[in-house]
C-alpha positions in Angstrom: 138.5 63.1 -27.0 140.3 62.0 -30.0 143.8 60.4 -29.8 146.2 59.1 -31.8 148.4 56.1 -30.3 152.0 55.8 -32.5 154.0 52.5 -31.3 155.4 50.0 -33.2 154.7 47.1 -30.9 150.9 46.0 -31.7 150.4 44.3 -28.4 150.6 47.7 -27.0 148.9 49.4 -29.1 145.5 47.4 -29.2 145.9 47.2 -25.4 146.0 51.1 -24.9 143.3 51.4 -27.8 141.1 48.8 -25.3 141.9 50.7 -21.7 140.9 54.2 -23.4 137.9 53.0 -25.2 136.6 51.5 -22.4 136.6 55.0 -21.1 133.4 57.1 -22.4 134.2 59.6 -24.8 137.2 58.5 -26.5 138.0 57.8 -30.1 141.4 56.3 -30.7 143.4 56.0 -33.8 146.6 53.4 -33.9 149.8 53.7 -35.8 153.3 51.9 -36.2 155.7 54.5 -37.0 156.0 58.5 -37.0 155.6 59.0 -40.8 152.0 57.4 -40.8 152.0 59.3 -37.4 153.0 62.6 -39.0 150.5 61.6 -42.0 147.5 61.1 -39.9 148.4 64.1 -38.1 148.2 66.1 -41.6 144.9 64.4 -42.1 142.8 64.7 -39.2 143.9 68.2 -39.3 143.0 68.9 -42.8 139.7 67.6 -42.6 138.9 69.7 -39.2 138.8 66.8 -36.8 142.4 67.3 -34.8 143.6 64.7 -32.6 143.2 66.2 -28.4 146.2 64.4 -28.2 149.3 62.5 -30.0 151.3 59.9 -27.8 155.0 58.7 -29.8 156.6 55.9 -28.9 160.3 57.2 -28.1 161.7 54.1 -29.9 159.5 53.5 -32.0 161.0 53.7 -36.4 161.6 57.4 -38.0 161.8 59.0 -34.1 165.4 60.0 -34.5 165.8 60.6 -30.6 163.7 63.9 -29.8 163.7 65.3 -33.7 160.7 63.0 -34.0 158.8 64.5 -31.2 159.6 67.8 -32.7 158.1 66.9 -35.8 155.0 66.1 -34.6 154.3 69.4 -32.6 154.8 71.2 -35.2 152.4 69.1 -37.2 149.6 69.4 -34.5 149.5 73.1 -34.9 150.0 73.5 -31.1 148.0 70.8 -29.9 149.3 68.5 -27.7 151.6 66.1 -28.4 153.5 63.4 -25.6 155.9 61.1 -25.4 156.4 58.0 -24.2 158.7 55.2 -23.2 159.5 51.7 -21.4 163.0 53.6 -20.0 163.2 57.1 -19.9 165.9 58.4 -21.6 169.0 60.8 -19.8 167.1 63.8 -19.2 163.9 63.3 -20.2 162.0 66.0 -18.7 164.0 68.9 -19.3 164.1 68.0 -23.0 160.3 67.1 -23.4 158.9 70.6 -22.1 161.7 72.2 -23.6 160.6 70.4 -26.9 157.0 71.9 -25.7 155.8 68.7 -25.3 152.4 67.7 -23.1 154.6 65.7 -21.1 156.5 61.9 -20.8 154.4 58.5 -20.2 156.4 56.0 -18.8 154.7 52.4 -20.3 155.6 51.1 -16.6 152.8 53.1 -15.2 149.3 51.2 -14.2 146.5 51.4 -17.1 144.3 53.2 -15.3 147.7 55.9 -14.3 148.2 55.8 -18.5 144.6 56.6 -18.8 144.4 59.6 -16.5 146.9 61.0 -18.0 146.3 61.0 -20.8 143.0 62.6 -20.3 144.8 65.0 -18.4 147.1 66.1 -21.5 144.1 65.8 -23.8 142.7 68.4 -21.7 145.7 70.7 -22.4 147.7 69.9 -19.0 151.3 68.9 -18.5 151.8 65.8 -17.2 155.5 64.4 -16.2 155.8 61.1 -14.0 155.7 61.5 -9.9 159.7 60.7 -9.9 160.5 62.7 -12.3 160.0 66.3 -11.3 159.4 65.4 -7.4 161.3 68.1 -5.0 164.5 66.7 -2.9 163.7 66.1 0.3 166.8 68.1 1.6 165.1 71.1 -0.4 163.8 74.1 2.7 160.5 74.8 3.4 159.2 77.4 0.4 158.6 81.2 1.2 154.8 79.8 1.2 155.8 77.9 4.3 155.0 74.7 3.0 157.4 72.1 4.4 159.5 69.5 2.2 157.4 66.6 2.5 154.3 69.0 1.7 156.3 69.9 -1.7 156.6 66.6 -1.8 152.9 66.0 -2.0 152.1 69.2 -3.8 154.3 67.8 -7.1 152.1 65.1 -7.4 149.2 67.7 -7.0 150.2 69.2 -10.2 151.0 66.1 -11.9 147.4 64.8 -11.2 148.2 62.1 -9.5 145.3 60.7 -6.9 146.1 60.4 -3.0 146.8 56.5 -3.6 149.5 57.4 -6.1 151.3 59.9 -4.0 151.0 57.6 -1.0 152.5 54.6 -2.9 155.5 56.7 -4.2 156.2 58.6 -1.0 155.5 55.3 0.9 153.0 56.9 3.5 149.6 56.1 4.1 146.9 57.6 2.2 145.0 59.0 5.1 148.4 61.1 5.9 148.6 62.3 2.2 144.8 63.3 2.7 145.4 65.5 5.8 148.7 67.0 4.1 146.6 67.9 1.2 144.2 69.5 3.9 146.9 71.6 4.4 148.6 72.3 1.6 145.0 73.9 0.7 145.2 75.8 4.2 148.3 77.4 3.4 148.2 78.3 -0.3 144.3 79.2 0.6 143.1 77.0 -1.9 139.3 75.9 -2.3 140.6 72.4 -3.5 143.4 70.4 -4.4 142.7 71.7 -8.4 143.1 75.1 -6.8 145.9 74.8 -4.8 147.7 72.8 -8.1 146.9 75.9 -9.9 147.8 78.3 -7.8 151.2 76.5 -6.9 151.6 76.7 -10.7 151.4 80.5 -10.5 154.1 80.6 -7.8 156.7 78.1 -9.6 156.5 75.9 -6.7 156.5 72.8 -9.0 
C-alpha cells in the first residue's frame, strides 16, 4: 500500500513513517504542507503509481479549514483521502463524509489503532473514531431487534475496531463484547463480524 503522510510537525511524521513500515507491505511518502501534498498527489498520479491513501494534517499550512481536504480529493481522482487531527474540530464527522472523505484520525489514538486504520481506509473503507459516530445509549432497540448496548457494539463493528477497543471505550470486559458480537452475528445472521459490519451497512444501522 502506498501512502502519503502530510503534517507539518516532523516528529510525527518520521514516527508514523516508522509504525507503518514496520508493517509489511507499505511504502510511505512524508510531506510538510498541502501544496507539496497536492504536488505529490499530481505526481504519483501522473506516473501511474497512485497513493492507496492520503492522510492531511487538519492544521497543518495551506489547509484553510476543510477547503484543503477538498482539494486533495479531487486530486486523488477518487481515491481516498483522510484527515487527521490532535482535536477534532466542531463537527467533524458530518463535514468529513460529507467532504467524501475516508474518514477522521484522531493523533490521540494508539499506533497500532493509527495503523489499522489506516490500512482499513487504504483498503477503500470508512473509518471515523469509536466516539464519534457511537449510538446514544437512550436510542430503542432497532427494527433488527438488536438492543442499545448491541448498537453500541455493532458501531465499533463497522469502524473496525478489535474486541479490546470496543471493550475499553464501552468500559466492559472483552469476553462480554465477544459474546455480544456472538449475537449481533445471531441476529443479523451474519457468518462473521465482517459480515454482520457489512450487512449492518446495508440496513443504515450505523
Amino acid at each position: 500500500m502506498r501512502v502519503l503522510i502530510a503534517d507539518d510537525l516532523e516528529l510525527l511524521r518520521d514516527a508514523l513513517r516508522s509504525y507503518l513500515e514496520a508493517e509489511a507491505g507499505f511504502v510511505v511518502e512524508t510531506v510538510a504542507d498541502l501544496p507539496q501534498a497536492l504536488d505529490r498527489i499530481a505526481a504519483a498520479e501522473a506516473a501511474a503509481l497512485p497513493f492507496d491513501l492520503v492522510v492531511l494534517d487538519y492544521g497543518m499550512p495551506g489547509m484553510d479549514g476543510y477547503r484543503g481536504l477538498e482539494q486533495a480529493i479531487a486530486a486523488s481522482a477518487g481515491r481516498p483521502v483522510a484527515l487527521m487531527s490532535g482535536v477534532a474540530p466542531p463537527g467533524v464527522a458530518e463535514k468529513v463524509l460529507t467532504a467524501g472523505a475516508a474518514g477522521y484520525l484522531p493523533k490521540t489514538q494508539p499506533a497500532r489503532s493509527l495503523v489499522n486504520a489506516i490500512r482499513f481506509m487504504a483498503a477503500g473503507e470508512v473509518y471515523m473514531p469509536f466516539d464519534l459516530h457511537r449510538p446514544s445509549r437512550a436510542v430503542e432497540a432497532a427494527p433488527s431487534g438488536l438492543s442499545p448496548r448491541e448498537l453500541e457494539v455493532l458501531a465499533g463493528l463497522c469502524a473496525g475496531h478489535a474486541n479490546e477497543e470496543i471493550a475499553r471505550e464501552l468500559n466492559l470486559r472483552e469476553p462480554t463484547i465477544k459474546l455480544h458480537v456472538k449475537t449481533i452475528c445471531r441476529k443479523l445472521d451474519a457468518k462473521n463480524r465482517t459480515h454482520a459490519a457489512m450487512i449492518a451497512r446495508e440496513r443504515a444501522l450505523c
